[in-house]
C-alpha positions in Angstrom: 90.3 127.3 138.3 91.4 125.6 141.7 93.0 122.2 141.4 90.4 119.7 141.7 88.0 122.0 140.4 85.2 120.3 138.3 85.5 122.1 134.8 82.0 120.4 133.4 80.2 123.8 135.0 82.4 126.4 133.3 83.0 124.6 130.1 78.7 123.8 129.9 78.0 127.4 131.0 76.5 128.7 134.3 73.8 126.9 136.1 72.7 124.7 132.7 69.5 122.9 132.5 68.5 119.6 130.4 65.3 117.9 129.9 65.6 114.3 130.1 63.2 111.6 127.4 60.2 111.8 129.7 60.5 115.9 130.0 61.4 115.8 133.9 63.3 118.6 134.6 66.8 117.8 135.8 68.6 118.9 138.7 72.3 120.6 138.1 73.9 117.8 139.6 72.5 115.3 137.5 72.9 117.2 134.6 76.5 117.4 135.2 76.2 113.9 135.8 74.7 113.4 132.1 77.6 116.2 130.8 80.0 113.9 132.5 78.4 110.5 131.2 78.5 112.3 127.4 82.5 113.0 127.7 83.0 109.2 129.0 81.2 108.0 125.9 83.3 110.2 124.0 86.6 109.5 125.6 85.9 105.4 125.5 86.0 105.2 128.9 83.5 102.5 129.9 85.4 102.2 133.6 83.6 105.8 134.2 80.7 105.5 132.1 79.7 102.2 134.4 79.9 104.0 137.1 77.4 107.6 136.3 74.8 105.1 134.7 74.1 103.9 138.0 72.5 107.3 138.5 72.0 108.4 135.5 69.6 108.1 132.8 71.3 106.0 129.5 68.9 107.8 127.3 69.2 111.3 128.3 69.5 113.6 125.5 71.4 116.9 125.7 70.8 120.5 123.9 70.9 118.9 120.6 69.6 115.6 120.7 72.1 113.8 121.1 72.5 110.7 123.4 75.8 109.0 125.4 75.4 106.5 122.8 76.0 109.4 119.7 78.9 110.1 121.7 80.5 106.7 122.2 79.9 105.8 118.3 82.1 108.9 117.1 85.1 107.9 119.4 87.8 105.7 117.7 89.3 104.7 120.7 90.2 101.5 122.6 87.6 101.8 124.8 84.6 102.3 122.4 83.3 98.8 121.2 83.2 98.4 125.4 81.7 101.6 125.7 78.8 100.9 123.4 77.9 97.2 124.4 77.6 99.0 128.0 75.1 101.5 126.9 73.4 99.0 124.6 73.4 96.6 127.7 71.9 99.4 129.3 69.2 99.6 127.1 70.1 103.0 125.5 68.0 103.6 122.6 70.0 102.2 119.2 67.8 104.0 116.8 67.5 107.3 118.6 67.9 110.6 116.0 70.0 113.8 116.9 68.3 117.4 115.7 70.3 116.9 112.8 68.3 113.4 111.9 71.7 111.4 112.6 71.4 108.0 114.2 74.0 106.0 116.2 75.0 104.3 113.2 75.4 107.1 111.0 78.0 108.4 113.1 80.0 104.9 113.3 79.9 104.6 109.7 80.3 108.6 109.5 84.0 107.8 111.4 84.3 104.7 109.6 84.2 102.2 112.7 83.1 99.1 111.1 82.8 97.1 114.5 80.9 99.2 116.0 78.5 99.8 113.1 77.5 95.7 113.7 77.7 95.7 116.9 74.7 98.0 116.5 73.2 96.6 113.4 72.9 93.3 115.5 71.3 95.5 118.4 68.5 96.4 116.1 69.9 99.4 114.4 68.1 100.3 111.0 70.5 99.9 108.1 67.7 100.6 105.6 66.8 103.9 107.2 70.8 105.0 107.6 70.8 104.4 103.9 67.6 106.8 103.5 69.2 109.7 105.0 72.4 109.3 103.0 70.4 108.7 99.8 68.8 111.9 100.5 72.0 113.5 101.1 73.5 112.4 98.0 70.8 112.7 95.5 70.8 108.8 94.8 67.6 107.9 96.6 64.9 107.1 94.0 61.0 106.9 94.0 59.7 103.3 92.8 56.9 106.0 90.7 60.3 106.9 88.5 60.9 102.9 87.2 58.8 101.2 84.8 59.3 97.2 84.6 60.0 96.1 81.4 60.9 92.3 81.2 62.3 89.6 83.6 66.5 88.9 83.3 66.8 86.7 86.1 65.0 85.1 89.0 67.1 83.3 91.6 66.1 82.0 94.9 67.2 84.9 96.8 66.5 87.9 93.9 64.9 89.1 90.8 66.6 91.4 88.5 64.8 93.6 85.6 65.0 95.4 82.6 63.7 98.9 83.3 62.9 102.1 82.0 63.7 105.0 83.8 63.3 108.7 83.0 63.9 107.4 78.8 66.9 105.1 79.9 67.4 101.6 80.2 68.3 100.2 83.3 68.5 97.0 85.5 67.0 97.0 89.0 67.7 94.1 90.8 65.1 93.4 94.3 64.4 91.4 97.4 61.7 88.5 96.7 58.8 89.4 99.1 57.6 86.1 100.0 56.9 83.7 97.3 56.2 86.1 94.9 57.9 89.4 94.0 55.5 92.4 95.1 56.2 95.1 93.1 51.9 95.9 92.8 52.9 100.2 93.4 55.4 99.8 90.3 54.4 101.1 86.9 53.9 97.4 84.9 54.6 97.2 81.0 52.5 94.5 79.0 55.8 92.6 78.4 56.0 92.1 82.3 52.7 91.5 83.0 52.2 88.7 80.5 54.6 86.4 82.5 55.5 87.4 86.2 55.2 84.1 87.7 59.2 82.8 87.6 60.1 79.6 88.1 58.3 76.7 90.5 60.2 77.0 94.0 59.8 74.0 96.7 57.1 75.9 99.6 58.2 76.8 102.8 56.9 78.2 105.8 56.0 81.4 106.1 58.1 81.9 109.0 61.4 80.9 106.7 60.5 83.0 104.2 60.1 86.1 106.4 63.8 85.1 107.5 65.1 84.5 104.2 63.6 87.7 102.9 65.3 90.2 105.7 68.6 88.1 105.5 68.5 88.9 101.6 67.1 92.3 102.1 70.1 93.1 104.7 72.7 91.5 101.5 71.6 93.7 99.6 71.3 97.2 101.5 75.0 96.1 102.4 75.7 96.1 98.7 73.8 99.7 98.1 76.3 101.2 101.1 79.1 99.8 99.6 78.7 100.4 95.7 77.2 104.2 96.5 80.4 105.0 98.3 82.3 104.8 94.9 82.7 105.3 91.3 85.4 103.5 88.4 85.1 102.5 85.2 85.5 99.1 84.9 82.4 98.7 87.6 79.0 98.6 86.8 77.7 102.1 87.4 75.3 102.3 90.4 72.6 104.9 89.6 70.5 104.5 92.6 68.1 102.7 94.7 64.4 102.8 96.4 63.9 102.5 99.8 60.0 103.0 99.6 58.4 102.0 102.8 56.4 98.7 102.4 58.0 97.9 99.2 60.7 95.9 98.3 64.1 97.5 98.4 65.7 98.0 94.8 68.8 98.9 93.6 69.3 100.4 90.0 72.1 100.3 87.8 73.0 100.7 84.4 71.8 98.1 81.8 74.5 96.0 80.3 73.3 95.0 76.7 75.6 91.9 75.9 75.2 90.0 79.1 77.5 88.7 81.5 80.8 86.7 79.8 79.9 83.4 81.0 76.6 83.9 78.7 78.9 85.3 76.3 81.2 82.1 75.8 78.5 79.5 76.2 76.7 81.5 73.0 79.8 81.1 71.3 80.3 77.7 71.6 77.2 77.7 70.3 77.9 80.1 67.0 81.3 78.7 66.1 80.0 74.6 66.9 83.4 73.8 68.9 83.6 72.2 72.3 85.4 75.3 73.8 85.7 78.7 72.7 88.4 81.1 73.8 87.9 84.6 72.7 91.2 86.1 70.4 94.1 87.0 72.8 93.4 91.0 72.8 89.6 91.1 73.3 90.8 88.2 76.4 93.9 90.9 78.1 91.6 93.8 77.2 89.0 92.0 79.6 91.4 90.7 82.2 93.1 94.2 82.2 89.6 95.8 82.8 88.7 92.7 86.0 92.2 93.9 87.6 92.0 97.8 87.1 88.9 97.2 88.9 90.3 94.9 91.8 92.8 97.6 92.2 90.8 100.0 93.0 88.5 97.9 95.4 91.5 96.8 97.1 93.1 100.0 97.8 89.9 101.0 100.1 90.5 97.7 101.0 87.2 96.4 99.6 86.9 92.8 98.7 84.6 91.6 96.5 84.8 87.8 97.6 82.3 86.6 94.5 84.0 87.2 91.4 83.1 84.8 88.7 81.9 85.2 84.8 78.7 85.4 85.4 79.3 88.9 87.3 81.7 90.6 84.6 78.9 91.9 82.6 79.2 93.2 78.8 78.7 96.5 77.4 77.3 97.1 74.2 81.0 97.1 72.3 81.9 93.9 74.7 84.2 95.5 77.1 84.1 94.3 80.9 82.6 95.6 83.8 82.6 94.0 87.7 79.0 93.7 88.8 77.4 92.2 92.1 78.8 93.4 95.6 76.2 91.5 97.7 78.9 89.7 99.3 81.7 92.6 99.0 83.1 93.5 102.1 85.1 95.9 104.0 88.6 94.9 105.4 89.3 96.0 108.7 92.6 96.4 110.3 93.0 94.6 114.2 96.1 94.9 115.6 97.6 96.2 112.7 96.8 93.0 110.8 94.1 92.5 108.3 91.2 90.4 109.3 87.6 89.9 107.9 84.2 90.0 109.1 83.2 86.9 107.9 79.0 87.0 107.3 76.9 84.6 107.2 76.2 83.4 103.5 72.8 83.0 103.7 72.5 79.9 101.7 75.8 78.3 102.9 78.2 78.0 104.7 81.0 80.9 103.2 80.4 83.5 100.6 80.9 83.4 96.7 80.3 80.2 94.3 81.7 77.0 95.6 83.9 76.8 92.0 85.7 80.5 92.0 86.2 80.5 95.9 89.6 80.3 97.4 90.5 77.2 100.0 90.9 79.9 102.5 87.4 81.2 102.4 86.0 77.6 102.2 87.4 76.4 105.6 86.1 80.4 106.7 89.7 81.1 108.3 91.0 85.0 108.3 91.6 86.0 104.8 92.1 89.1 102.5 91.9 90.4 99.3 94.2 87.8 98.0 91.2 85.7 97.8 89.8 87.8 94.5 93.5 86.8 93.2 92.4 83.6 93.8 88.9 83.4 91.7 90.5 86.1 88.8 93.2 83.4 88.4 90.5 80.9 87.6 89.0 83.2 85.7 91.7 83.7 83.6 92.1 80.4 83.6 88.4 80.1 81.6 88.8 83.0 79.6 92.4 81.7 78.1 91.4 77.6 77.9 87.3 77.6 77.7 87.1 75.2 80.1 85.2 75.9 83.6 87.6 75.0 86.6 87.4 72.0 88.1 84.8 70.6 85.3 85.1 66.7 86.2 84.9 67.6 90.0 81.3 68.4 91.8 81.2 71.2 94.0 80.7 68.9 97.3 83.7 66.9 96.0 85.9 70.6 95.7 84.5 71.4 99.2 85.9 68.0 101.0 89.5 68.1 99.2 89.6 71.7 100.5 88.7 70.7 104.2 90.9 67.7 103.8 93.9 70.3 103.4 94.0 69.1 99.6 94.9 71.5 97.2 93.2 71.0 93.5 93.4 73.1 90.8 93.1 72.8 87.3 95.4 72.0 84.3 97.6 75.1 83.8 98.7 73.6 80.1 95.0 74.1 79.0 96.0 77.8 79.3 97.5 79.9 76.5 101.1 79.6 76.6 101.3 83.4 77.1 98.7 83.0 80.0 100.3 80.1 82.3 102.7 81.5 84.5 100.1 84.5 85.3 97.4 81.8 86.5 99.7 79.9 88.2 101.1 82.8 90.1 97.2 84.3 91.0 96.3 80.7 92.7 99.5 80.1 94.4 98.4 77.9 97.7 100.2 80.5 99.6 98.0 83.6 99.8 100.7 86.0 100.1 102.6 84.1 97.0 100.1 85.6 95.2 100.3 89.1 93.3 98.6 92.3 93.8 95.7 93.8 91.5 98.4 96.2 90.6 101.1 93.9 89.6 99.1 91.3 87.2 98.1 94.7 85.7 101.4 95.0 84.8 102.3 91.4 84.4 99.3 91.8 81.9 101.0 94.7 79.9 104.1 92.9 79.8 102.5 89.9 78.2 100.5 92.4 75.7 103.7 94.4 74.8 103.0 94.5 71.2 99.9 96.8 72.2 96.8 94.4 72.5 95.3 96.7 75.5 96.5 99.9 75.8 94.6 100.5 78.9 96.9 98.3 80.9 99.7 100.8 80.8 96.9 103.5 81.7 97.7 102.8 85.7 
């Protein structure tokens, strides 16, 4: 080939023709053109890509279906996010589907580019029917025909959760509130839900609000099905599946959890035994901290934070050993620069993510943090599990909130720990985030302490 040569011609084969979105036929020229605007995209070259859109069509698709932005979303480098907000800015078609039923988004996530993937989800791009296609794919997509309600576990502002039945097992499916009620009219009903579905009185608000609140919620939780569907680990609730019916309320299915979460667990306790705090006996408390960091190990090493760890999402099984429950606030770390940063969401019903009382001072003031945030809460976890007492119990949540912004630094009485517990806490909520250990070394702090064999499992790692 002669220097200077265009190579598109020989490399796309002689004389090539293209139909563009409205099925005009295209001219050679401008289908090179397109052929060149496609290898831009791909290369993350948005200096080039500027320039062809001027004459060429954004939403032209080639042989396959594909579009420049298909192209732009599988390239990783520097160039791309730039590359992308052009096209978008261009008004290339964010939902448009390849021959092979692949999106934009697919694609992103496919190549795991997590800023592009929002740049598009806040572009319109359809999370819910991403999730479809992968569901498909990997057999965890579920008809709302195969559940049968059984009885109401919890009803929240932003969520219901259910006992179910499905296929002869007992499971939990958790769902979006549709307005002020829960529609779930195209579900199989038992008498036992039937005879009480109202939940509890909530203050009205406009109908306008509530469509808001319910796609916010709705978008929490498909974030939470892409996240927990991606992996599998025995100390985490096991995700079984989820229904994406259209026109219903999207629910996600897990298995059911018999003893309740450990918060529950410790209040019916106090209860039982009639004392003011109840700690459970040293093993059954390092078997269940062991299980909370094995878990946090494995999250981390993705990186995956879970950013709302608290009691009331380490959930029982039937012979009381722990599982880590509730990603609707997990989140993917990315790496910028070759430092970790998050992509801090909004919380929906405040201002930063988790429950006021487990979340680090970090997160509060919503500054750049990592997974030593999780150290954070399991420290005042461990903290409750070893003295009984809930953190910060003589301080109200807005109090916590303005010591934090003030630069204060709270935290409770280490000496209401166990002895053998103290110097673990105090490590996990050092006010130094990277003071603080890793997952993987309080699992072995953990063995150390239990080296006369409380928890095997710890030296399982």
């Amino acid at each position: 080939m002669a220097a200077g040569q265009d190579p598109l011609p020989m490399l796309l084969g002689q004389k090539g023709k293209a139909v563009g979105p409205l099925g005009d036929k295209l001219s050679d020229e401008s289908f090179l053109n397109q052929m060149r605007l496609f290898y831009a995209c791909a290369a993350g070259d948005p200096v080039n890509a500027k320039s062809l859109l001027e004459t060429t069509d954004v939403n032209f698709r080639d042989h396959y279906g594909r579009t420049a932005l298909h192209s732009a979303c599988g390239c990783t480098s520097a160039g791309a996010k730039e590359t992308v907000k052009l096209l978008l800015k261009k008004k290339a078609d964010v939902n448009a589907v390849d021959s092979s039923g692949m999106s934009a988004i697919d694609i992103a996530v496919k190549v795991k580019n997590g800023s592009i993937r929002r740049i598009l989800e806040e572009r319109g791009a359809e999370l819910e029917a991403m999730l479809e296609r992968q569901g498909r794919e990997s057999a965890w997509l579920l008809a709302a025909s195969e559940l049968t309600l059984r009885k109401e576990l919890a009803n929240t502002l932003k969520s219901v959760v259910h006992l179910a039945d499905w296929h002869g097992t007992s499971v939990v499916v958790k769902s979006v509130k549709m307005g002020h009620r829960n529609r779930l009219t195209h579900m199989t009903k038992s008498a036992s839900f039937c005879d009480d579905d109202s939940g509890p009185e909530q203050e009205e608000i406009s109908d306008e609000e509530g469509e808001n609140l319910r796609r916010a919620v709705e978008e929490e939780l498909l974030h939470e099905i892409e996240l927990v569907a991606s992996f599998r680990h025995p100390d985490l609730v096991l995700f079984l599946g989820a229904c994406l019916d259209p026109g219903a309320p999207v629910m996600f299915v897990t298995e059911y959890m018999p003893r309740g979460d450990v918060e529950k667990h410790m209040s019916q306790q106090r209860e039982v035994k009639q004392v003011a705090w109840y700690t459970p006996p040293l093993s059954r408390m390092i078997s269940w901290c062991c299980a909370v960091a094995r878990a946090l190990a494995f999250l981390h090493k993705f990186p995956v934070l879970h950013r709302d760890l608290k009691p009331m999402n380490l959930l029982l099984t039937e012979k009381l050993d722990v599982k880590v429950s509730d990603f609707g606030t997990g989140r993917l770390i990315e790496k910028v620069d070759g430092n970790k940063t998050l992509d801090v969401t909004n919380a929906l019903t405040m201002g930063t993510v988790g429950t006021f009382t487990y979340t680090a001072p970090e997160m509060m003031r919503s500054s750049d943090y990592d997974e030593k945030v999780d150290i954070y809460a399991f420290a005042l976890i461990m903290y409750y599990l070893s003295s009984g007492r809930p953190p910060f119990m003589h301080l109200h949540p807005q109090d916590l909130i303005e010591k934090y912004a003030a630069g204060e630094q709270p935290r409770p009485n280490v000496g209401d720990c166990h002895r053998v517990m103290r110097g673990l806490v105090e490590r996990c909520w050092a006010v130094d985030p990277k003071e603080r250990p890793s997952a993987v070394e309080i699992l072995k702090a953990l063995h150390e302490i239990d080296d006369r064999g409380h928890c095997d499992a710890c030296s399982t790692m």
